[in-house]
C-alpha positions, 0 to 999 in steps of 0.5 A: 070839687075842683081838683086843678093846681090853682084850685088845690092851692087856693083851697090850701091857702085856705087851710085846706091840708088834704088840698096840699096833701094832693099837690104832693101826690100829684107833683112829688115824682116829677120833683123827684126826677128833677131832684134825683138828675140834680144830685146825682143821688137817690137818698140826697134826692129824696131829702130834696123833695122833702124839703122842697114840699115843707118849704112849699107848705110854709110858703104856700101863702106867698105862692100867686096864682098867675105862677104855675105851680110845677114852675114854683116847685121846681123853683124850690126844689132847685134852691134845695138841690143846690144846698145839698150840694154845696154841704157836699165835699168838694170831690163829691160834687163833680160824681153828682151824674145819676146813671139815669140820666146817663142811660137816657141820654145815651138811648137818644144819641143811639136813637138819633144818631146819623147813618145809625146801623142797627147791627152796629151799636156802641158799647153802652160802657163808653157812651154812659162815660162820656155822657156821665162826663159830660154832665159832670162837665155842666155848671148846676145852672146848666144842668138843671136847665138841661134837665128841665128842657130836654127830659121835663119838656118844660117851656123856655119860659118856665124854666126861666121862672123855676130858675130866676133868669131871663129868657135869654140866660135861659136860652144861654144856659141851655145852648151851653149844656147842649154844647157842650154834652155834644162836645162829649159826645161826638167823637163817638158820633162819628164811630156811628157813620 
């Protein structure tokens, strides 16, 4: 039996529920990561995914095949990261910044940083600051591009579809984040010479 994504889906389409039941094993931790570098939180982050796989299952009717079906969940999950968010007070939506993604963007920085002495390695307090202000500072549009790009390796053009944009928001929205994590960033850049 075909076990792809385009098949799961067809068979699901078809009533198939241990068909859907594989689509969730095989696409609830990369939905998680995103929900998870989204919210900022882990319980928000799991009542994300929740939400994102029983909106899937009520409309896996409408999904169309020429779709990826990562890009579609993404989509989905996109919207209910978003609506989490927004039930948040005010105050708390800007402490949204999981120290995951804090710590992987300060291993980067560590790791690419130029004229990198290895005996000379910034206090991890400060980089995670920075970083975590840095995230706080990005629009969620902004971040979730940034998390699709940069952790999730996704295409310019699978993001554009996961988040409703064209190819040059998309590439806008990018361009943004990035500059503004190393506006952030780079003064401590320069510690590093």
């Amino acid at each position: 039996m075909d076990g792809t994504d385009p098949a799961l889906v067809a068979r699901a389409q078809a009533g198939d529920h241990d068909a859907f039941g594989l689509l969730v094993e095989r696409h609830s931790r990369a939905v998680f990561r995103v929900a998870y570098r989204l919210t900022g939180h882990e319980q928000d982050a799991e009542d994300v995914v929740q939400e994102t796989f029983l909106r899937a299952f009520r409309q896996i009717g409408t999904f169309e095949s020429r779709s990826n079906v990562a890009t579609w969940l993404y989509r989905i999950a996109f919207n209910c990261a978003h609506d989490a968010l927004r039930r948040r007070p005010l105050a708390a939506r800007h402490d949204s910044i999981d120290a995951a993604t804090a710590e992987g963007l300060q291993r980067e920085i560590q790791d690419h940083a130029p004229g990198r002495d290895p005996h000379r390695r910034l206090e991890s307090s400060e980089i995670s600051r920075r970083v975590r202000d840095g995230l706080g500072e990005l629009t969620e549009l902004e971040r979730a591009a940034f998390v699709l790009r940069h952790f999730e390796g996704q295409s310019i053009a699978d993001i554009g579809q996961a988040l409703g944009l064209q190819t040059s928001a998309t590439k806008h929205s990018i361009f943004r984040a990035v500059q503004k994590m190393r506006r952030a960033v780079e003064p401590l850049m320069g510690t590093q010479a």
